[in-house]
N, C-alpha and C positions, 0 to 999 in steps of 0.2 A: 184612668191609668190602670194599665194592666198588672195582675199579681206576679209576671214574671216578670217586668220592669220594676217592682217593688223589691222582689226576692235577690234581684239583680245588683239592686242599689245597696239590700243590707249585706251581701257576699261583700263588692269591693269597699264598704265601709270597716268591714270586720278586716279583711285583709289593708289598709289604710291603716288601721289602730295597729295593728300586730306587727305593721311594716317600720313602728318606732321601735320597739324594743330590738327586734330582729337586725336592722341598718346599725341601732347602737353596739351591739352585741361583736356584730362583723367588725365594726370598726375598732373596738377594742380589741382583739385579738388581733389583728390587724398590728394596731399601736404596741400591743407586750411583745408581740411575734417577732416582729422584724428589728429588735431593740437587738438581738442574737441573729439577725444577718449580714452581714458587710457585701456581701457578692450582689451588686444591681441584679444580675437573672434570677435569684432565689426571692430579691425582694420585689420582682415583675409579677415572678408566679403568684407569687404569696396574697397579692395587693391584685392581682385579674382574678383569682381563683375567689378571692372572697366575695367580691366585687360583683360577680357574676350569678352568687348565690343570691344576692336580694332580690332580683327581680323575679328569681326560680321562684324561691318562697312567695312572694307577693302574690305570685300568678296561682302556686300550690294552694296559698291559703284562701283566695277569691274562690277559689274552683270544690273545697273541701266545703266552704261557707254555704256556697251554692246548693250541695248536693246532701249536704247534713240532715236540712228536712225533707220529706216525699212530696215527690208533686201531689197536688191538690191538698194532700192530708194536713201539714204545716204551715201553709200558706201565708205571708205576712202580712197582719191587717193594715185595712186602709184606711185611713184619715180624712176628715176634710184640709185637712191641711198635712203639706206633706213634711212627712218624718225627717231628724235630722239627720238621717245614712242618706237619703234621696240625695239632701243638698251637696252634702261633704260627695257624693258620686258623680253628682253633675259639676263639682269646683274640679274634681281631678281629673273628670275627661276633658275639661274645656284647657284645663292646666297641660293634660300630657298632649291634645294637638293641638297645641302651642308650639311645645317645646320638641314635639314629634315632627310636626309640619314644620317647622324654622328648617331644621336638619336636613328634612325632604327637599326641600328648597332649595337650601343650598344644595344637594348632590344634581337635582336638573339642571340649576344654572348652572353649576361645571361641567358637565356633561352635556346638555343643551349649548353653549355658550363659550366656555372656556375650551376643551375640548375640541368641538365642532372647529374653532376657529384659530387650534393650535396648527404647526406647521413643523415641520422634517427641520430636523436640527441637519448643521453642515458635516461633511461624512468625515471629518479627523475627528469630530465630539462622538458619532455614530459610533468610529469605530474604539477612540477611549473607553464609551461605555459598553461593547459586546469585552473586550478585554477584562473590565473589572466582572463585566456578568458570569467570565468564564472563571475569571479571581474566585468569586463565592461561591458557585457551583448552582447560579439559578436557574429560572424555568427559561429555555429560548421564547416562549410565549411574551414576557415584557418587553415592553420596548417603551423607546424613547421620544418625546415631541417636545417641544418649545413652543410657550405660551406669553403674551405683550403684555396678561393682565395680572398675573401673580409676581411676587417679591422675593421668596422663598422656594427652594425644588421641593417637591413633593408628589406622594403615590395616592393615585386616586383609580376608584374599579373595588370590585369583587372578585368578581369573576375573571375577569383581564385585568390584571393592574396597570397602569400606564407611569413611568413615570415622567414630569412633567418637570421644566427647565427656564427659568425666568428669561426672557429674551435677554435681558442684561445681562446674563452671565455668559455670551455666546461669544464674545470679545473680549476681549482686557483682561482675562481670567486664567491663571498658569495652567497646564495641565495637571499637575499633582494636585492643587484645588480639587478641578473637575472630578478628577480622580478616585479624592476621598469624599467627594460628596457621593456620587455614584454607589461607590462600595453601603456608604449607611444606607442609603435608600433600596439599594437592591437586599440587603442584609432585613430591613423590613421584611419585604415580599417574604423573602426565604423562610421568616420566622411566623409567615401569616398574620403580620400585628393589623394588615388592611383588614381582615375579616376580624379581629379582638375591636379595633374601632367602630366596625360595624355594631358588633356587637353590647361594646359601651354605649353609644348612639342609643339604642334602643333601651338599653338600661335605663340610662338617661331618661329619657321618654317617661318610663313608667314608676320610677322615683327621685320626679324632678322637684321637689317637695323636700326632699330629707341631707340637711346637711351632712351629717356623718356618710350617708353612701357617696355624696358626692364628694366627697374628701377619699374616699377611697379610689375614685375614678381618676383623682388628680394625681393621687400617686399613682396608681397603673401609670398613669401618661408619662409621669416625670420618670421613673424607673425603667421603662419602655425605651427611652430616649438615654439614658445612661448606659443600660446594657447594650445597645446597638453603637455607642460611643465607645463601651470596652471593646467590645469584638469589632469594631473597625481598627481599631487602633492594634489588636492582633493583627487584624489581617495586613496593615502598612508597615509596622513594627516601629514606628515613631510619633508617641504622643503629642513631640511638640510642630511637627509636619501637620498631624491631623488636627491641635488647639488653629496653627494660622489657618486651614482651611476654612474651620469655623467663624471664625475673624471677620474672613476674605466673603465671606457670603452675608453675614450683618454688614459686614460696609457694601454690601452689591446694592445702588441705589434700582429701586423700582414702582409698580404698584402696588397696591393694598391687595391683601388677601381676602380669600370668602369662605364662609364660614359652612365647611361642607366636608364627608370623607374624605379627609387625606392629613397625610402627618408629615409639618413640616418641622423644621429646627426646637422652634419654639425656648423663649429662654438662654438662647445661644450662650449669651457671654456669660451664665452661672456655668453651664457645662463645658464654659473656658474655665474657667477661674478651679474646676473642680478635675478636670485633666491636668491641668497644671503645678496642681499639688502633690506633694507629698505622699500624703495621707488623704487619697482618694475614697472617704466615705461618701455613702450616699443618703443620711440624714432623713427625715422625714418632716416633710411642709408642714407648716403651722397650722392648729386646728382651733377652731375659734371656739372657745368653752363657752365661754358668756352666750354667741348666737347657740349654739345647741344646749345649752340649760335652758333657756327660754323656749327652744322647739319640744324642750319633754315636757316642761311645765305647761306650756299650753295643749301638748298631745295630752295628759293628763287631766286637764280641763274639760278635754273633749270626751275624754274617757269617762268621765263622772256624771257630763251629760246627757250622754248615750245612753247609758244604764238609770239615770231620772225617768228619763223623756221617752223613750224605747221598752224599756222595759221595769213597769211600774208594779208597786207591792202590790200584787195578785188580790192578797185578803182586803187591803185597801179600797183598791178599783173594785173589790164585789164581785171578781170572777171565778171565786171558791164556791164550790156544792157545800152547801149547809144543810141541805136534808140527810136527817139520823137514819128515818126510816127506808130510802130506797131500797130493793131489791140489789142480790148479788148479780144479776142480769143486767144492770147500767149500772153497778160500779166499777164493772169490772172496765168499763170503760172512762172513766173518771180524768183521766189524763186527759184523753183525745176532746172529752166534755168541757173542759174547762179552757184547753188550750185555742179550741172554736172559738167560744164564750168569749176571750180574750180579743181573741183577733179579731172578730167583730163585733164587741162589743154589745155583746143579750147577756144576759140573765143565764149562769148552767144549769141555775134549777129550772125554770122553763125548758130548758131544750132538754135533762136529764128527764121530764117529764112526759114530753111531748115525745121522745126516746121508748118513754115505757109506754104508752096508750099506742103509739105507732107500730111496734112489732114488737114490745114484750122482750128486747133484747136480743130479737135473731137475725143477726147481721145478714142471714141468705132468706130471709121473708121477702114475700114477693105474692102483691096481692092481684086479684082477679081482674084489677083494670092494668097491672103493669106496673105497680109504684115497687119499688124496689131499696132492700136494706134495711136498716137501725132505723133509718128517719121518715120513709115512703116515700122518694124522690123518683117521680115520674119523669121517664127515659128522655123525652122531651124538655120537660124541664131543667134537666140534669146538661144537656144540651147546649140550651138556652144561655145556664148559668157559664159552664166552659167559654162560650164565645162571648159574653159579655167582660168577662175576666179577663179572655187574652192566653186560656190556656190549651195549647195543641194538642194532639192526638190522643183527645179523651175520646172513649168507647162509655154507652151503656151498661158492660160488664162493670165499670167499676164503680159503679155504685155498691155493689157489693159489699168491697173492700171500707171496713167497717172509718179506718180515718176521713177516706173520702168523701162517705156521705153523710157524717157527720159536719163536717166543714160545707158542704153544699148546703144540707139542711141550715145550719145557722147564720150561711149568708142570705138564706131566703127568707128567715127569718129578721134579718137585720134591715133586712129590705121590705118589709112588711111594717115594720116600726117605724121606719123612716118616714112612711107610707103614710102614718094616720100619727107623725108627729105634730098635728095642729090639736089633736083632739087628746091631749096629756090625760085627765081622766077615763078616758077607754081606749088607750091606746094600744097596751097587753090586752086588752080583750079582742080588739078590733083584729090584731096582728095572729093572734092566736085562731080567731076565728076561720082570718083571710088563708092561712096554711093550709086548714081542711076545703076549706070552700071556694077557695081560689079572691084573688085582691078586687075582682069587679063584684063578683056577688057581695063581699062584705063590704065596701064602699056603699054600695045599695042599701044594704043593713042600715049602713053608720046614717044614712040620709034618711032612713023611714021609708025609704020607697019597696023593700021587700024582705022579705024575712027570711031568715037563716032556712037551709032543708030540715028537716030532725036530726038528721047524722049527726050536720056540721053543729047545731044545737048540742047536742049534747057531749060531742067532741069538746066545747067552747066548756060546757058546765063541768064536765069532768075535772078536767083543768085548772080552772080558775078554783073548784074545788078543793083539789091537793093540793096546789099550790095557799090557801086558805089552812092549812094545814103544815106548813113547811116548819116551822120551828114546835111542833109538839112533836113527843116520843114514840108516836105512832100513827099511821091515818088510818081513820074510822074508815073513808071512803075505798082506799086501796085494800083493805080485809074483807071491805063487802064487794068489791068488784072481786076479788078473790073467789068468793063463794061464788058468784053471779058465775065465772067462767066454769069451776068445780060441776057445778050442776049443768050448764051444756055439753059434758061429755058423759058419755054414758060407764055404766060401771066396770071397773076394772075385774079383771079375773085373773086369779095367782098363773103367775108367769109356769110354773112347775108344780104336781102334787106333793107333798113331802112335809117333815116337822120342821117347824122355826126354832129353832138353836136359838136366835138373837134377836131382839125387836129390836125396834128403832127407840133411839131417844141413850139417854143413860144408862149403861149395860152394868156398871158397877167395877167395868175391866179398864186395864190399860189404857183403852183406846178413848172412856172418856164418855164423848156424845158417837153413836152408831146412826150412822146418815140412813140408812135404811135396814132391810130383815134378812136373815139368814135361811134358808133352806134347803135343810139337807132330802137326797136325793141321790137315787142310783147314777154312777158315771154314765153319759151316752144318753140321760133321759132329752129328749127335747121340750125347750124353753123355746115355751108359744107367746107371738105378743099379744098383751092384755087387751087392748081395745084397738083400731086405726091411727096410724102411724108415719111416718118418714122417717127411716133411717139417717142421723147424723151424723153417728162416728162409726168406726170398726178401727178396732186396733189391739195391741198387746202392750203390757208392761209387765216389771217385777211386782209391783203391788198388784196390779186389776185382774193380773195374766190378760187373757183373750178376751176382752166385752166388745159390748153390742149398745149404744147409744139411738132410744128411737123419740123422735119429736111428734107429739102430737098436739093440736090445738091450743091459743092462747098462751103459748109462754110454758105450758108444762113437756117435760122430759121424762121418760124411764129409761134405767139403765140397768146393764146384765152383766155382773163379773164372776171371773173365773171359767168360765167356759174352754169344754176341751176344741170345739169344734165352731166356726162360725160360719153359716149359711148363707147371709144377706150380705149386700153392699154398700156403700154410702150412696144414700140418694133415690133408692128403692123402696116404693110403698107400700106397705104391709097393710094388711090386715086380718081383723081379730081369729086369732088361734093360729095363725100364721107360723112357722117357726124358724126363729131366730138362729137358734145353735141348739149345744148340746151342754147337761149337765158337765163341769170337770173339778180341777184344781189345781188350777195353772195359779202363775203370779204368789202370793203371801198366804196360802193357803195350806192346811194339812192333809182337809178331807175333801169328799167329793160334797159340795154344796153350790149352790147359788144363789151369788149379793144382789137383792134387787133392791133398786131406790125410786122413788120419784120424787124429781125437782120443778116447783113451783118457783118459775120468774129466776133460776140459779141458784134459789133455796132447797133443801135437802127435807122434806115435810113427811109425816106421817103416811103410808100409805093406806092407812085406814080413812083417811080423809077423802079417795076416791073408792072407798068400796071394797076394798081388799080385804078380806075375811084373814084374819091374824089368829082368832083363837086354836 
């Protein structure tokens, strides 16, 4: 199952959940609103306008759900068994073309069928009805036919409406009848209610599920049918002409109707009994409390389970980093670690691990065979993973993109576990191995038939090493790899000549701990870099003013603030004595100096730790 058929299923379950409060909501307003309308048109609008907002929303909040997380990077994990947004996704679409398709159905067979097999009414009804057409002032486009299989007149079409005339009423029937029926059905068209049913129709479709909007739909309809009853009854000038018309067509015997756009009488003799009155209010239908307190209690239900089942206590399930000691170089990633973690279901300290042995933290590393980002995900595999998922227009570039490759990383990882889950005692070893060394070499391993390279060896001991270490306050092995990397780069040399104002560490001032040394220096001097390089930032602020950020080797960085002038680029490789800028005193500065630091793994460390002569 693919991860956008997953991401799919928890969109319209999110919007399903939020489609009860939202339908309750409208409806209630709905119900206060129109308690203060008497006029049928005010309470048409009222009761279509609300009406029309649920499915907007439903559609808005599916499409926000959708797009909330980034492709690749949020991905929603996959189960051996599927989730319960999957199920409640596949009940709603099987539910809305039901209730979509019934609809559909019926507009062919009218169309196909009723239609097709309708006939020219006789030319005194013909011309009855261009009379009343010219009465209301509609489109010359309607016209008129008579149909053997319908009971009731009514308008069917979009685009062209037609209206349609039970054969039965073609005889026996007064002309003031024909008359006033014509006038309501053309007084439709005129007010477009064909395209608001269309409209509802679709509504319908996509919250056929929720009583309260469909109690909204009902009023539209019954209101709809009332004000086209006032304003006929304007346009005749005698309500009790236009009650007998009504009469005269419930008594017209016929066929049954189908169930398809068009809008016939419906309910006749209440909209007798209510021309007839007095005190012509138009009330609001009955809503059935008990059936909607039972749909929120059990939307409620679902809602409680969703949040169990979907999304479980983090610290719980084990998918919280519990190592003290990591570097600021994968914590700063910490989110995107654990929310992986989650989704496929590893270990964050593994992966926070295997994060720091793999590039030390530098989301744009990219080593000599091609593996690329935070995790080492070769372009190929990276590939591999996308089409196995089910995810489009992945490029190589994004491995880069520090969520992306950690979420690849951890499903290769998940699939590594998976891999050698017969062998529960070496399985973390086996999975950890098979990442560096690929899943057939270490399958090999796991049988005895061949042995790890040294790399993938000591990649595997590193590892299981730190991780051997995860709950003390420090790793032994991560300060000796420390030093291990210290000593393959050669030694640094002060970025500028000049006195150090400030060391690093505790200055005694305001500011506390000083990340790195100060050195003062004529304005304009140039700052050379200390050893071989790769530029990674250039830029300006209030604090830094103008620096110069260069990457070299293993995780470590130096940085150069204050500078009046900058020379390099990002991306540009330096080396030693190269020059970066110019002495200044841009950004939080008074005098002309420059702040040089070096960061160890995103750690801010003594530069006397590579050589840099301090005294």
């Amino acid at each position: 199952m693919s991860d956008g058929f997953i991401l799919g299923s928890e969109a319209l379950f999110t919007a399903i959940l939020h489609s009860v409060w939202q339908g309750c909501v409208l409806a209630a307003i709905y119900a206060v609103s129109s308690r203060r309308l008497q006029a049928s048109q005010s309470r048409y609008l009222l009761a279509i306008s609300l009406f029309l907002v649920a499915p907007v929303a439903f559609v808005v909040t599916a499409v926000l759900a959708f797009n909330t997380e980034p492709a690749q990077g949020t991905l929603v994990q996959q189960s051996a068994a599927l989730p319960l947004a999957t199920y409640f996704a596949l009940a709603w679409c099987v539910g809305s073309a039901f209730v979509g398709g019934r609809f559909l159905c019926g507009c062919i067979w009218l169309r196909l069928v009723i239609v097709r097999n309708s006939f020219a009414v006789p030319a005194p009804i013909e011309r009855l009805f261009h009379e009343a057409r010219t009465a209301v002032a509609a489109s010359r486009r309607i016209c008129i036919r008579a149909s053997d299989s319908i009971r009731s007149p009514m308008v069917t079409g979009v685009i062209r409406p037609i209206v349609l005339l039970p054969a039965s009423m073609l005889s026996g029937v007064p002309s003031n009848v024909l008359h006033a029926v014509f006038i309501h059905e053309l007084l439709h068209v005129r007010r477009l209610d064909h395209i608001a049913v269309f409209l509802q129709a679709i509504g319908e479709s996509i919250l056929f599920y929720h009583p309260a909007v469909r109690w909204l739909s009902a009023e539209a309809r019954r209101n709809r049918e009332y004000r086209c009853d006032d304003e006929s009854v304007r346009h005749l000038g005698n309500r009790f002409e236009y009650a007998r018309a009504l009469v005269a067509v419930e008594e017209t015997p016929g066929y049954p109707s189908v169930p398809a756009l068009l809008m016939n009488g419906g309910e006749l003799m209440k909209r007798v009994e209510r021309l007839m009155s007095d005190d012509a209010t138009t009330g609001s239908a009955r809503m059935h409390y008990t059936g909607l307190f039972a749909f929120l209690m059990t939307a409620l239900l679902f809602y409680s389970l969703s949040y169990s089942s979907d999304e479980p206590d983090v610290a719980e399930a084990g998918h919280e980093l519990s190592i003290s000691w990591l570097p600021p170089a994968v914590t700063r990633y910490s989110d995107l670690i654990e929310q992986a973690a989650r989704r496929h279901n590893v270990s964050p300290d593994v992966l926070a691990l295997m994060l720091l042995v793999e590039s030390h933290g530098e989301p744009e590393a990219e080593s000599s065979a091609g593996a690329r980002g935070l995790m080492q995900v070769m372009p190929k595999t990276g590939e591999a993973i996308a089409a196995e998922r089910g995810l489009e227009g992945f490029g190589p570039d994004q491995l880069f993109d520090p969520a992306t490759n950690i979420d690849f990383g951890a499903w290769y990882l998940a699939n590594m576990m998976e891999r050698f889950a017969e062998d529960p005692s070496r399985q973390q070893e086996l999975a950890i191995a098979a990442y560096n060394a690929g899943p057939r070499r270490a399958e090999a391993y796991a049988n005895g038939d061949e042995a790890l390279s040294v790399e993938s060896a000591r990649y595997r001991d590193l590892l299981l090493s730190m991780l051997s270490e995860a709950d003390d306050d420090r790793s032994l092995v991560l300060e000796g790899r420390k030093a291990t990397l210290r000593d393959r780069l050669p030694a640094f040399k002060r970025p500028v000549e000049g006195r150090i104002t400030s060391q690093f560490g505790a200055d005694g001032g305001a500011r506390g701990m000083h990340s790195g040394v100060d050195i003062a220096a004529p304005e304009g001097a140039p700052v050379r870099a200390p050893v071989r390089g790769q530029v990674s930032a250039v830029g300006e602020d209030a604090t830094r003013g103008k620096y110069v950020a260069v990457r070299h080797a293993n995780g470590v960085e130096s940085r150069y603030y204050h500078l009046s002038d900058v020379d390099v680029e990002v991306g540009r490789s330096v080396e030693a004595g190269e020059t970066l800028g110019a002495v200044g005193s841009t950004g939080a500065s008074t005098k002309a100096h420059l702040h040089f630091e070096i960061r160890e793994l995103g750690e801010a460390v003594s530069p006397s730790l590579y050589g840099v002569v301090l005294d």
